[in-house]
C-alpha positions in Angstrom: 21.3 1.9 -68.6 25.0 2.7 -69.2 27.5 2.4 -66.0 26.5 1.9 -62.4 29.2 2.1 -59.2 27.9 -1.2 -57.1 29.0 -0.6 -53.5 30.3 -3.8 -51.4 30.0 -3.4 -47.6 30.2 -6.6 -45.2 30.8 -5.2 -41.2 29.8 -2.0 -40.1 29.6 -1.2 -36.4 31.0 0.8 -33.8 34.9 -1.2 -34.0 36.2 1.1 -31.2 33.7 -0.4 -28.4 33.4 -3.7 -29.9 35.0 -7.1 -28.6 36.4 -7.5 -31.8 38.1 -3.7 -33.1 40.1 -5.6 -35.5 37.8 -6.8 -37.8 37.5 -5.5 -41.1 34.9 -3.4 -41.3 33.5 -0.3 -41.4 33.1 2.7 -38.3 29.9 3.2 -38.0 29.8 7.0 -37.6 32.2 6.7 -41.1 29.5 4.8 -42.9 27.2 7.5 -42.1 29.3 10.4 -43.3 30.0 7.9 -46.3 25.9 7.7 -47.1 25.8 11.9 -47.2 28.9 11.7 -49.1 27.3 9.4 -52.0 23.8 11.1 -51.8 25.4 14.4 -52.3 27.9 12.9 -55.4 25.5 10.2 -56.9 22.0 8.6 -57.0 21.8 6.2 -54.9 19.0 3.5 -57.0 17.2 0.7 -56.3 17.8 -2.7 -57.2 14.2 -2.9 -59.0 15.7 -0.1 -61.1 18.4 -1.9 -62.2 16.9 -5.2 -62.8 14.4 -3.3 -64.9 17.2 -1.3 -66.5 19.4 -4.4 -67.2 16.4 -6.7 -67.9 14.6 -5.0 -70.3 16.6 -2.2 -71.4 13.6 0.1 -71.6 14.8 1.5 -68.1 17.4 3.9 -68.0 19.4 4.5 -64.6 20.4 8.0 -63.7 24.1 9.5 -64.4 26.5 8.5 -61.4 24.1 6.2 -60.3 24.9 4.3 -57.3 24.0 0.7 -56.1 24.3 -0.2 -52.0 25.1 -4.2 -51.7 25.8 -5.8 -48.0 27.1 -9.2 -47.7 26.6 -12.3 -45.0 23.6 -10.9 -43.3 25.1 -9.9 -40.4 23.1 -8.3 -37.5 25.6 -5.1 -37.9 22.7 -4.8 -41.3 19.9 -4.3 -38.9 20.8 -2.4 -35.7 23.6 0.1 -37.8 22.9 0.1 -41.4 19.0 -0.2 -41.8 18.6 2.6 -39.4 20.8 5.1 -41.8 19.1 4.3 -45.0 15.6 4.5 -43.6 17.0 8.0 -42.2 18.4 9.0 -45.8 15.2 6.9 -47.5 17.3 4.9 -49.8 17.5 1.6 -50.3 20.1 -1.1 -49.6 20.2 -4.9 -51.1 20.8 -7.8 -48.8 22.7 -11.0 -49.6 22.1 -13.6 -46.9 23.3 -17.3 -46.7 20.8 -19.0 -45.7 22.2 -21.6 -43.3 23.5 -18.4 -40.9 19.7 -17.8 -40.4 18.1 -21.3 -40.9 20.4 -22.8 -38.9 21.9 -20.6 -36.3 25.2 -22.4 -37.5 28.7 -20.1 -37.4 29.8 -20.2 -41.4 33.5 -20.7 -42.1 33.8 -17.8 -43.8 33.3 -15.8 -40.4 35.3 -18.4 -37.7 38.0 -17.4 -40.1 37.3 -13.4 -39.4 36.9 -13.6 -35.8 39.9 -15.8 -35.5 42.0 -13.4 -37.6 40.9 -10.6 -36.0 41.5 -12.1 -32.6 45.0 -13.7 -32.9 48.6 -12.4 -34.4 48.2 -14.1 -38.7 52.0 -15.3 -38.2 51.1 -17.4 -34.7 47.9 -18.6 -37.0 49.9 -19.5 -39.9 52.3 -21.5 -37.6 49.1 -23.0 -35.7 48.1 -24.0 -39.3 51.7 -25.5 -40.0 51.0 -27.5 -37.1 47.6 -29.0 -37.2 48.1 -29.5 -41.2 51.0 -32.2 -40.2 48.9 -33.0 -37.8 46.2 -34.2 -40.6 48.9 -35.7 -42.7 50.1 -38.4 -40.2 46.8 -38.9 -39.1 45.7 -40.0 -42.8 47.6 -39.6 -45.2 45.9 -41.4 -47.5 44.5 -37.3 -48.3 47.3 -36.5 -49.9 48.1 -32.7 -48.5 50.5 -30.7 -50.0 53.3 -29.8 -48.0 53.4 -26.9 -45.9 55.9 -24.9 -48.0 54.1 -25.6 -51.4 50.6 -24.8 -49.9 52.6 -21.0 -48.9 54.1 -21.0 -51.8 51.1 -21.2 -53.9 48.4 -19.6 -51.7 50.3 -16.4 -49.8 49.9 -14.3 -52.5 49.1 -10.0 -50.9 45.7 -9.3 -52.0 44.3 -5.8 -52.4 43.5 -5.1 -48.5 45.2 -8.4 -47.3 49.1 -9.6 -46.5 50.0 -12.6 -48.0 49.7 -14.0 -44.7 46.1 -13.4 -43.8 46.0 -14.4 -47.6 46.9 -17.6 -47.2 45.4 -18.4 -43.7 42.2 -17.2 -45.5 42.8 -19.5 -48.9 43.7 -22.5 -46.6 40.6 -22.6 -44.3 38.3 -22.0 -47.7 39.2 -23.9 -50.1 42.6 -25.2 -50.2 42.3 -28.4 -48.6 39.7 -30.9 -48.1 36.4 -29.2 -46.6 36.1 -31.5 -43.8 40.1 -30.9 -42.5 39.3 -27.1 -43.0 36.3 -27.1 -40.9 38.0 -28.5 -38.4 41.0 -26.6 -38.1 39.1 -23.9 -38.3 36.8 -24.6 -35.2 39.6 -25.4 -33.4 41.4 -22.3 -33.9 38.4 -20.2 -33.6 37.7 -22.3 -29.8 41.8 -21.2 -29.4 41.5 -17.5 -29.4 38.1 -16.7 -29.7 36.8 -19.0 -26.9 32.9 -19.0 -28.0 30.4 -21.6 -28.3 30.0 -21.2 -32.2 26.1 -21.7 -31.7 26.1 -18.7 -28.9 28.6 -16.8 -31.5 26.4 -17.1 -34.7 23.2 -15.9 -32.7 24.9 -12.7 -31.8 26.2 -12.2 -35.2 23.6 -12.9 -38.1 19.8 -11.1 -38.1 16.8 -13.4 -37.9 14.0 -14.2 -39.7 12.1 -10.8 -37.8 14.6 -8.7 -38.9 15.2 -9.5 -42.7 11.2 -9.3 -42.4 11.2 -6.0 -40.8 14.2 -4.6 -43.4 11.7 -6.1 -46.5 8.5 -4.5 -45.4 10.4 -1.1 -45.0 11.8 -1.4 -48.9 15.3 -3.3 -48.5 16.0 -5.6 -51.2 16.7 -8.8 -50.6 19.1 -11.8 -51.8 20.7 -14.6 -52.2 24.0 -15.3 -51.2 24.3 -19.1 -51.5 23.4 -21.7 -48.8 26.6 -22.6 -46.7 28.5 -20.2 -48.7 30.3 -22.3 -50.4 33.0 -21.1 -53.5 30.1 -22.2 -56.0 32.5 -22.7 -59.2 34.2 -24.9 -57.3 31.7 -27.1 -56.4 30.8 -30.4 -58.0 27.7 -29.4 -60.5 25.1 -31.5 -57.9 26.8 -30.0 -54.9 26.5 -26.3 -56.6 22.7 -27.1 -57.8 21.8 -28.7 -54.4 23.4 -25.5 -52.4 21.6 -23.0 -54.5 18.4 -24.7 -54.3 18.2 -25.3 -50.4 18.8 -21.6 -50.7 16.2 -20.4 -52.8 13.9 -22.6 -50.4 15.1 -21.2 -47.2 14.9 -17.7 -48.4 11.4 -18.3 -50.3 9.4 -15.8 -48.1 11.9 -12.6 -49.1 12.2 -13.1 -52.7 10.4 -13.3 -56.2 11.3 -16.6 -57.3 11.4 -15.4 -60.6 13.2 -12.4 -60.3 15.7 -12.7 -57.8 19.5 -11.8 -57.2 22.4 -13.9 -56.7 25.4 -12.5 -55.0 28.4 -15.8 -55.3 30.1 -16.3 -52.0 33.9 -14.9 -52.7 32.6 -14.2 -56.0 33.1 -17.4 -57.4 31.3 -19.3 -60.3 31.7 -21.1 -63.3 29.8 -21.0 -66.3 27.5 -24.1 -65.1 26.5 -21.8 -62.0 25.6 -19.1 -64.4 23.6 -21.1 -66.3 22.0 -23.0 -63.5 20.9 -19.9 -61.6 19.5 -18.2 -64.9 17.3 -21.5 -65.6 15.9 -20.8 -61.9 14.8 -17.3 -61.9 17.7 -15.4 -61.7 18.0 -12.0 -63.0 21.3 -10.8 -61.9 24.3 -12.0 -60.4 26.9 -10.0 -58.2 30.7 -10.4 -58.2 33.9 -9.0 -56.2 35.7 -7.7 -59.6 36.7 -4.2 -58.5 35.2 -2.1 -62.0 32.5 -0.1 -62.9 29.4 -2.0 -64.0 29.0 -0.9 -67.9 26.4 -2.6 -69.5 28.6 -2.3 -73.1 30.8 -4.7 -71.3 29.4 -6.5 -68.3 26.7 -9.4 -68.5 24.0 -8.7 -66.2 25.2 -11.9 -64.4 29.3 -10.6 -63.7 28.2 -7.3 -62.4 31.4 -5.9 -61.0 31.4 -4.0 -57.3 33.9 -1.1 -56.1 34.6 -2.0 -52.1 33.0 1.1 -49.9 36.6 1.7 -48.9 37.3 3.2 -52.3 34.9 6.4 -51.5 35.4 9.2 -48.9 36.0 9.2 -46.2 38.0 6.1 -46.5 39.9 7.2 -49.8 39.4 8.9 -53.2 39.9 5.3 -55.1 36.9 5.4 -56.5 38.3 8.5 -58.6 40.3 5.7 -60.5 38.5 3.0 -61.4 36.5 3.0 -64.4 
């Protein structure tokens, strides 16, 4: 194995007719032309190739291979995307957390999209402003930052983001205590999404039938944490005890001993990488925007282009090497 393009896609649906056009995501009817576009240009593999390509380096993966990864587990996977590759007969790999399934519980990680794509970011950073200094006379004792150094420090333009939706993104994940987040969070997702989160998160993840369906017709299957959670961030129990409630809930779609990690915002830490190797782990997944080169990469920092770097999005994918 040499160098392998690993493919990151998260929504894709039909935006125009949805409730929610402003997500970011991928059209549908783009993410088909994208799959003839990458058949026609690479070889789309399997991640059983790779694992025995990187594993035991007696494998050895085609030239312009190609690797198909989709994040969160969202139902989008199984009524838009499964249908595609099972029409092309290639494979794609799913990372699931496992509480969106085993649970039925909204993750942060997606209040935050809907909200973001429901409301103006500067009304949301103001809201945020707000119900921050709200927190801090309600118990100060937490010790929040003020609302000009947490800008200062977290509105930073990403590659897709503003520094806005930057910040609004860095403040409900990590920035501040979980507990405050999770709250401001709900409430601005009840503000100007106006969903039960319970109803929301059944409409928006698969279920245990349909990651079983997508398994028995050759999908690969992974992990994605449990509450996804920024893993190197966590405290080493908190990490151990997320990643091992999510190996159990997702025991009946993968080999214990050979299974995939794909960290939650790509975050880890060098105790994450040696935890999940100690438990089976034959690969981990990250959101470093490179080529995966096995002169360079270890097989658990695998890098991952975003689908938006191939046609018929953009060329991008011409550049990075």
């Amino acid at each position: 194995m040499s160098k392998l393009r690993i493919i990151m896609y998260h929504y894709v649906r039909d935006l125009k007719n949805s409730r929610y056009p402003e997500i970011k995501g991928l059209d549908y009817e783009l993410f088909r032309q994208q799959i003839g576009f990458l058949k026609n240009h690479f070889t789309i593999v399997t991640m059983e190739e790779v694992l025995e390509a990187w594993n035991t380096k007696h494998g050895a993966l085609p030239e312009n291979a190609a690797l198909l990864t989709f994040d969160d587990g969202y139902i989008d996977n199984f009524t838009a995307v499964f249908p595609i590759l099972n029409e092309h007969k290639v494979q794609g790999s799913f990372f699931i957390p496992g509480k969106a399934f085993a649970e039925n519980v909204l993750l942060d990680v997606n209040k935050i999209h809907f909200t973001l794509a429901s409301a103006d970011v500067h009304s949301l950073v103001k809201d945020i402003f707000v119900l921050l200094d709200r927190c801090r006379s309600e118990e100060p004792h937490l010790h929040i930052p003020s609302n000009e150094e947490l800008f200062e420090k977290h509105a930073a333009a990403g590659r897709y983001d503003g520094k806005e939706t930057v910040f609004v993104k860095r403040i409900l994940q990590k920035a501040v205590p979980e507990r405050i987040r999770r709250q401001i969070s709900s409430e601005l997702f009840q503000k100007y999404v106006g969903m039960p989160e319970d109803k929301f998160a059944r409409e928006l993840y698969m279920n245990r039938d349909q990651i079983r369906c997508m398994k028995r017709e050759g999908m690969f299957i992974g992990v994605h944490g449990y509450d996804h959670y920024w893993l190197g961030n966590l405290p080493e129990q908190e990490m151990q005890a997320d990643i091992d409630k999510a190996l159990e809930v997702m025991d009946e779609f993968i080999d214990k001993d050979n299974w995939v990690l794909n960290y939650p915002y790509g975050s880890r830490s060098p105790g994450v990488l040696q935890y999940i190797e100690s438990r089976g782990c034959k690969a981990g997944m990250t959101i470093e925007v490179e080529v995966a080169d096995t002169a360079i990469h270890g097989r658990y920092e695998l890098p991952r282009l975003n689908c938006n770097d191939f046609p018929p999005k953009s060329d991008s994918y011409l550049s990075i090497r």
